[in-house]
VEXDREN-2710 file (C-alpha; in Angstrom, 1 decimal):
% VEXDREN-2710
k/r/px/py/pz
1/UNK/86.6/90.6/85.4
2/UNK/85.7/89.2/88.6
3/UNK/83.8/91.8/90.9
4/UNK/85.7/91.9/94.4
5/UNK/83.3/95.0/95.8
6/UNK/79.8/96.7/94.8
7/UNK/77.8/98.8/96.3
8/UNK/74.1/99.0/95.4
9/UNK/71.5/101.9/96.2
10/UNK/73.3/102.1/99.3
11/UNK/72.2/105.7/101.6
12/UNK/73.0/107.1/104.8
13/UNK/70.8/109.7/107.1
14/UNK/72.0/111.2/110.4
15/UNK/69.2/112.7/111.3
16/UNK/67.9/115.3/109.0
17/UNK/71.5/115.0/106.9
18/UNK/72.0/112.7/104.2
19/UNK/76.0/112.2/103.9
20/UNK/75.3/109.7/101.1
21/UNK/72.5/109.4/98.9
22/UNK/72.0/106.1/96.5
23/UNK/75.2/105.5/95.6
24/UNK/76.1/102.5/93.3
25/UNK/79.4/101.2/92.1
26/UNK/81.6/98.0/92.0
27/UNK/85.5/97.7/92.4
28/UNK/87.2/94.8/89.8
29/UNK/89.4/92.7/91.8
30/UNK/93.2/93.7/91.4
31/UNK/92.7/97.0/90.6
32/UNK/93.5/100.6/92.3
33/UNK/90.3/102.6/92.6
34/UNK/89.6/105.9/93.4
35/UNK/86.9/107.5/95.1
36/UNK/87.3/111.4/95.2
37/UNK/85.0/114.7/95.7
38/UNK/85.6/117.6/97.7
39/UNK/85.6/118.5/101.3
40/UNK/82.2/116.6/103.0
41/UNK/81.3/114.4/99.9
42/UNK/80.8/111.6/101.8
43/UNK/83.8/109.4/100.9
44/UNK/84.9/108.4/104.7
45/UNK/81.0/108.0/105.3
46/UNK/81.5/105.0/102.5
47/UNK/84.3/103.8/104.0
48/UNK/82.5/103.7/107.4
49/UNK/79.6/101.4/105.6
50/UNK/82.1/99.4/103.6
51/UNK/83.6/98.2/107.4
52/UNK/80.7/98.2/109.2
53/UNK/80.6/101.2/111.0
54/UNK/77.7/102.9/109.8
55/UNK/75.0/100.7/108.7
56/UNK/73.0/102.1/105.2
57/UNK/69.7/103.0/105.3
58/UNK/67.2/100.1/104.7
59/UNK/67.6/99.1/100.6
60/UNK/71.1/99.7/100.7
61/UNK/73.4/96.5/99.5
62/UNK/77.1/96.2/100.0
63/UNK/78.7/92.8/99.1
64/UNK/82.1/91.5/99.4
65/UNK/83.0/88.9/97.0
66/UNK/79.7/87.4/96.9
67/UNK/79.2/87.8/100.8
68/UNK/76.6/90.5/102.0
69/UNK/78.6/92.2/104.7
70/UNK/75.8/94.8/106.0
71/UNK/74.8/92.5/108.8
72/UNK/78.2/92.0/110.1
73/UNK/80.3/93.5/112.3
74/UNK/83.3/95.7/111.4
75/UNK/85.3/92.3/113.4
76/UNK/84.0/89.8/111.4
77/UNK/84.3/92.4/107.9
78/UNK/88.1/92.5/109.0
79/UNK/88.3/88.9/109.2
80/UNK/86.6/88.6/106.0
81/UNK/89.7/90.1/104.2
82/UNK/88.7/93.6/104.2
83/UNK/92.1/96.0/105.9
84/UNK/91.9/100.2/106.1
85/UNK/93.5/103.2/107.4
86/UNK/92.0/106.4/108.8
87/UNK/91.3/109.9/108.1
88/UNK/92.4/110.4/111.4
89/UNK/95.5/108.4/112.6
90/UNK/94.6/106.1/114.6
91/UNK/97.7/104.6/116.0
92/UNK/98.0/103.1/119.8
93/UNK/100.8/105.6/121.0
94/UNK/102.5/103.9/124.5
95/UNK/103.0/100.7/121.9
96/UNK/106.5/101.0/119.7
97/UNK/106.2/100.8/115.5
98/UNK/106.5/96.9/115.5
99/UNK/103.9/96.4/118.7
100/UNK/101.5/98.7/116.3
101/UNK/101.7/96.0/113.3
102/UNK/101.4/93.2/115.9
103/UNK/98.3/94.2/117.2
104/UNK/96.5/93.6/113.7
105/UNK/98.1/89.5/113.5
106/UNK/95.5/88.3/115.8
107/UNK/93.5/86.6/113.9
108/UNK/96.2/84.8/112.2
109/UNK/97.9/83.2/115.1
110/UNK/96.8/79.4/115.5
111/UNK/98.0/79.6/119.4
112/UNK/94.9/80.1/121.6
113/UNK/94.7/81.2/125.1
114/UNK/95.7/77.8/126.8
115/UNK/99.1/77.7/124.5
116/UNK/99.8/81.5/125.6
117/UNK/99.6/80.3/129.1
118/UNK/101.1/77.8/129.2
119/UNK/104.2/78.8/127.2
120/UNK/103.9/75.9/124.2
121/UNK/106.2/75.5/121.6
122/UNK/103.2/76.8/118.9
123/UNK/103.1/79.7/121.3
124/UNK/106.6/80.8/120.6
125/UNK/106.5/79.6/116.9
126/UNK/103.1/81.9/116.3
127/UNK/105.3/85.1/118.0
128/UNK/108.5/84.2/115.6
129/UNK/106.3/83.9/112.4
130/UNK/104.4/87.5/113.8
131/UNK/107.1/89.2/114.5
132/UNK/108.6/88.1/111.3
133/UNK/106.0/89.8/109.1
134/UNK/105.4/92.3/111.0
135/UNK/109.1/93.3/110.2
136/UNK/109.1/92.2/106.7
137/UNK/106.2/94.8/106.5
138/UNK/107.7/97.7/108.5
139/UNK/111.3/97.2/105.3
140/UNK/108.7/97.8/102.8
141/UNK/107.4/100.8/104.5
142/UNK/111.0/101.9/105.3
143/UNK/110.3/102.1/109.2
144/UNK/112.6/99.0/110.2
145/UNK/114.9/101.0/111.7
146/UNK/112.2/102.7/114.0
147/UNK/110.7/99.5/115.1
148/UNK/111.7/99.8/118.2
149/UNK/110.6/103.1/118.9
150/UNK/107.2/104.6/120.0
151/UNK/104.8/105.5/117.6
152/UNK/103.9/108.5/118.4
153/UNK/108.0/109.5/117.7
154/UNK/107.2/109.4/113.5
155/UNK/106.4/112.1/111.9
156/UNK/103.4/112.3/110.2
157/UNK/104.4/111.0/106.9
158/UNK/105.7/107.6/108.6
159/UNK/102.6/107.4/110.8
160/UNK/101.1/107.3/107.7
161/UNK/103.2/104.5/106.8
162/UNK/102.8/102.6/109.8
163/UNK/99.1/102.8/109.5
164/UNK/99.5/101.1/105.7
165/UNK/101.8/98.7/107.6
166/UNK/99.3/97.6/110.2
167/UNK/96.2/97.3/107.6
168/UNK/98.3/94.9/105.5
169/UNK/99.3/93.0/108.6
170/UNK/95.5/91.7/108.6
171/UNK/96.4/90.3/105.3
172/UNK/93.7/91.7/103.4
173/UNK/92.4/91.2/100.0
174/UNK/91.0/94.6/100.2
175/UNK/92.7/97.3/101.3
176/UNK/90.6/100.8/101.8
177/UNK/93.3/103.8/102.5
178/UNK/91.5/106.9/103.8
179/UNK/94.2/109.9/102.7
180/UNK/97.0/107.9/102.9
181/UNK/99.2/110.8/101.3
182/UNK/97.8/113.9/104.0
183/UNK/101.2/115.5/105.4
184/UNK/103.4/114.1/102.7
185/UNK/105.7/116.0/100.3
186/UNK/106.3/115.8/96.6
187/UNK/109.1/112.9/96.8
188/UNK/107.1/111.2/100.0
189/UNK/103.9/111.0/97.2
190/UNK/106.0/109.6/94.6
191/UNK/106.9/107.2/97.0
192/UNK/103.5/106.2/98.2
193/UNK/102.6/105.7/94.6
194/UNK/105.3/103.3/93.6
195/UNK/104.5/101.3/97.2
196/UNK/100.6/101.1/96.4
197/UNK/101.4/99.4/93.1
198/UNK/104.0/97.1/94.2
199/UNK/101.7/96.2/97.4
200/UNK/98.7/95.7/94.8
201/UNK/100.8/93.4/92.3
202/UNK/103.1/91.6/95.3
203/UNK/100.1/90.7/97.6
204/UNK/97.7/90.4/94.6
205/UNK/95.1/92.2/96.3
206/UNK/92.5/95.2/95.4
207/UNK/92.9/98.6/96.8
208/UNK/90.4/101.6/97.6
209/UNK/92.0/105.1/97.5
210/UNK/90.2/108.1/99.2
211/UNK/92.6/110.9/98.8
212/UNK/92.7/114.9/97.7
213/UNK/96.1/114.9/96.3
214/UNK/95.2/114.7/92.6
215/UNK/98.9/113.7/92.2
216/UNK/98.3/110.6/93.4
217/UNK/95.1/110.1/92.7
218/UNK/95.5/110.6/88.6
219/UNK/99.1/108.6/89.3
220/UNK/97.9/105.2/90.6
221/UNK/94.2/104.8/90.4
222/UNK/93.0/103.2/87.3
223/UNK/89.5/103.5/88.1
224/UNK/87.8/106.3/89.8
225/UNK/84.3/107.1/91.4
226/UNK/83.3/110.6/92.2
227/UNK/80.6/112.4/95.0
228/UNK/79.7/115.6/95.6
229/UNK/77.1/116.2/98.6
230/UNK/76.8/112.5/99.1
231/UNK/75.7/111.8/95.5
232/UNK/77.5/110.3/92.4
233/UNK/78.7/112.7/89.7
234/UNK/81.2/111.1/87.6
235/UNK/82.5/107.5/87.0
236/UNK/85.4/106.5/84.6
237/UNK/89.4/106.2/83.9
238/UNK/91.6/109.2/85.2
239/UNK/91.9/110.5/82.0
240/UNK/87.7/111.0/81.6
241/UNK/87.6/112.0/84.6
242/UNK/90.2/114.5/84.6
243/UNK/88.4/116.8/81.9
244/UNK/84.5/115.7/83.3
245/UNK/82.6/119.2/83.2
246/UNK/81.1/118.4/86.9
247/UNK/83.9/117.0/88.7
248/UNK/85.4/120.7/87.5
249/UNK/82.1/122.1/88.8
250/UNK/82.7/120.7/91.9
251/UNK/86.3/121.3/92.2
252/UNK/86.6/124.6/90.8
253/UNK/83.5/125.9/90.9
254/UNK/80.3/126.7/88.3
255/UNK/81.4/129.1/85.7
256/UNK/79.5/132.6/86.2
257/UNK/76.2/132.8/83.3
258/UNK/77.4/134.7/80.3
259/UNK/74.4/136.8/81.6
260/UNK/75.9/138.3/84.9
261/UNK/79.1/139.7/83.0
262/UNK/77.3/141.1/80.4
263/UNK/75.6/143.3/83.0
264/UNK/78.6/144.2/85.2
265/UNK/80.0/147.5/84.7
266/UNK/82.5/148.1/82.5
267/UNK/86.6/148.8/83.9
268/UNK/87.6/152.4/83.3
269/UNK/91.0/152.6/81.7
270/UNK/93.3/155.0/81.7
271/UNK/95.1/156.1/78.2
272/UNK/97.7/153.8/78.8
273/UNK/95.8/150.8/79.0
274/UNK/95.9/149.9/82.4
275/UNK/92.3/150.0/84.9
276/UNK/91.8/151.9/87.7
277/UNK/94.5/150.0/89.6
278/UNK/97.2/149.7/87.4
279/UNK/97.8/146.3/86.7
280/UNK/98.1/145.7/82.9
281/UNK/94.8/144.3/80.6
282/UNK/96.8/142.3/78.3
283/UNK/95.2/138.6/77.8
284/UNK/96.8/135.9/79.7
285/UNK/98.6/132.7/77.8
286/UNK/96.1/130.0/75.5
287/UNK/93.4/128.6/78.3
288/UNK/93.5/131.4/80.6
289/UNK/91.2/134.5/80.7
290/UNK/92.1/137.8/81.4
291/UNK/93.3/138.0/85.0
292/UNK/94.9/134.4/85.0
293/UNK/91.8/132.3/86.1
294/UNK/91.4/129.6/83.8
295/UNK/88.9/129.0/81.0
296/UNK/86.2/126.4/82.2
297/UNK/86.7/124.7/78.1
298/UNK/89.8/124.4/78.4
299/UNK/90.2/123.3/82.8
300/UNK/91.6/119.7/84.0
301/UNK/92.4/118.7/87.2
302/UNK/96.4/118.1/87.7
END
C-alpha cells in the first residue's frame, strides 16, 4: 500500500521540555488513522510539525508523498494537499459560514489580481465555481441553511463542522482533524463518524484523527498510533489497541504493586458484614474488584 505520510525520528524541544521525543510512523493512503494519548501527549505538537508550524529538532524527517516538507512553509504544505482543523477553533468571526469556506479556495482560483480588477468574465466564473463548492460543502456538513449567517452564531458542534468544511475547501489529499468531536453529543458523534467515512471514500483522500472520544476514535479509525509524554507506546488496529497493557497504563493508570496492599491495614467489619462505613463488602460483577473499580486483566478502553 502506497505510503501517503511518515514520520521518521522526528523530536521537538522548547527549551528544557521535550513535547515529542523520536517518534516514527507512516499513514497508508486512504485510510482513517488515529493518533491518541492523554492530556499533553504531544499529539497537536505533531500536527504543528506535520504543517509546518513547529520545525523538529535536527534528524527529524517528515515526508509527504515522497516530498520532504520540513523545509517548507505551512503555505506551501497547504498547497501541497495537506488541509487541518484546530484544537482551538479558529474561525474568522465578522465573515458569515459561506465567507469562512471561501477564504480557503484561494489557491484554486485561476483569476489573478488584474482579472479581479478589472471585472473579467474568468473573474465572475472563478466566484460562481467557489461559491458553488463552497455550498456543496456547507449540504454535507448540514450548515446550508446558516450560510448566510455569522460564524460566530453556530454552536460549538457546527463550528466544528464549519472548520471540517473550510479544511476540505483546500481540496486536500490529507486531511489532519484536531478533536473534531470536542462539544458534540452522542447522536452529533455518530454523525461525525458516518461524515468522516463518506468524506474519506467520496474525496478519496487520507485522514488523520487526533481526538479523546474513544467513541469515535475505536468507530472510524482503522489504524491508530499512541503517545504518552511525547513518546510512542502503542501502534496497531483498534481492536489491539483497545486491550494494549500501556495505553491502559496511560489511560487509567498503573495498577498498585501486589506489595502495597498486602501491607495496608486490614477493614474492620462489623458482624453484619459491612466496614466501618456501612456500605456492603460483597464482590462486584466478573472484571470488577471489590468496590467497582475495574480489574487491570480484564480493562479495555470503550
Amino acid at each position: 500500500m502506497t505510503t501517503a505520510l511518515e514520520l521518521r525520528s522526528v523530536s521537538k524541544t522548547f527549551g528544557g521540555l521535550r513535547a515529542v521525543g523520536d517518534v516514527s510512523f507512516s499513514v497508508p493512503e486512504g485510510v482513517v488513522f488515529g493518533l491518541i494519548g492523554p492530556n499533553g501527549a504531544g499529539k497537536t505538537t505533531v500536527f504543528n510539525l506535520i504543517t509546518g508550524v513547529y520545525k523538529p529538532d535536527l534528524g527529524g524527517r517528515i515526508t509527504f508523498a515522497g516530498t520532504d516538507v520540513v523545509s517548507r512553509k505551512p503555505s506551501q504544505i497547504a498547497l501541497l494537499g495537506i488541509g487541518r482543523t484546530f484544537q482551538n477553533i479558529r474561525l474568522f468571526g465578522q465573515l458569515t459560514v459561506l465567507e469562512n469556506v471561501l477564504v480557503a479556495c484561494e489557491n484554486r482560483r485561476r483569476a489573478h489580481l488584474g482579472s479581479a480588477l478589472l471585472r473579467t468574465p474568468l473573474f465572475f466564473r472563478d466566484e460562481e465555481e467557489m461559491t458553488a463548492r463552497a455550498l456543496e460543502l456547507l449540504e454535507i456538513f448540514d450548515l446550508g441553511t446558516m450560510a448566510d449567517e455569522t460564524s460566530t452564531s453556530l454552536s460549538y458542534g457546527n463550528q466544528r463542522r464549519l472548520e471540517i468544511a473550510r479544511a476540505m475547501m483546500l481540496g486536500p489529499k490529507l486531511l489532519l482533524l484536531d478533536e473534531p468531536a470536542a462539544g458534540m453529543n452522542y447522536g452529533e458523534a455518530e454523525g461525525l463518524k458516518k461524515q468522516i467515512r463518506w468524506l474519506r471514500d467520496k474525496f478519496h483522500i487520507t485522514v488523520i484523527l487526533v481526538e479523546h472520544n474513544m467513541q469515535v476514535v475505536m468507530g472510524v479509525c482503522e489504524e491508530i498510533h499512541v503517545l504518552d509524554h511525547g513518546e510512542t507506546i502503542a501502534h496497531g488496529t483498534p481492536e489491539e489497541i483497545r486491550k494494549h497493557p500501556k495505553v491502559l497504563a496511560a489511560y487509567l493508570g498503573e495498577e498498585e504493586p501486589e506489595g502495597d496492599a498486602a501491607e495496608a491495614p486490614p477493614a474492620t467489619s462489623s458482624p453484619e458484614g459491612r466496614d466501618d462505613g456501612g456500605d456492603p463488602q460483597t464482590p462486584g460483577p466478573a472484571g470488577e474488584a471489590e468496590g467497582g473499580h475495574v480489574a487491570p486483566e480484564t480493562a479495555e478502553l470503550s
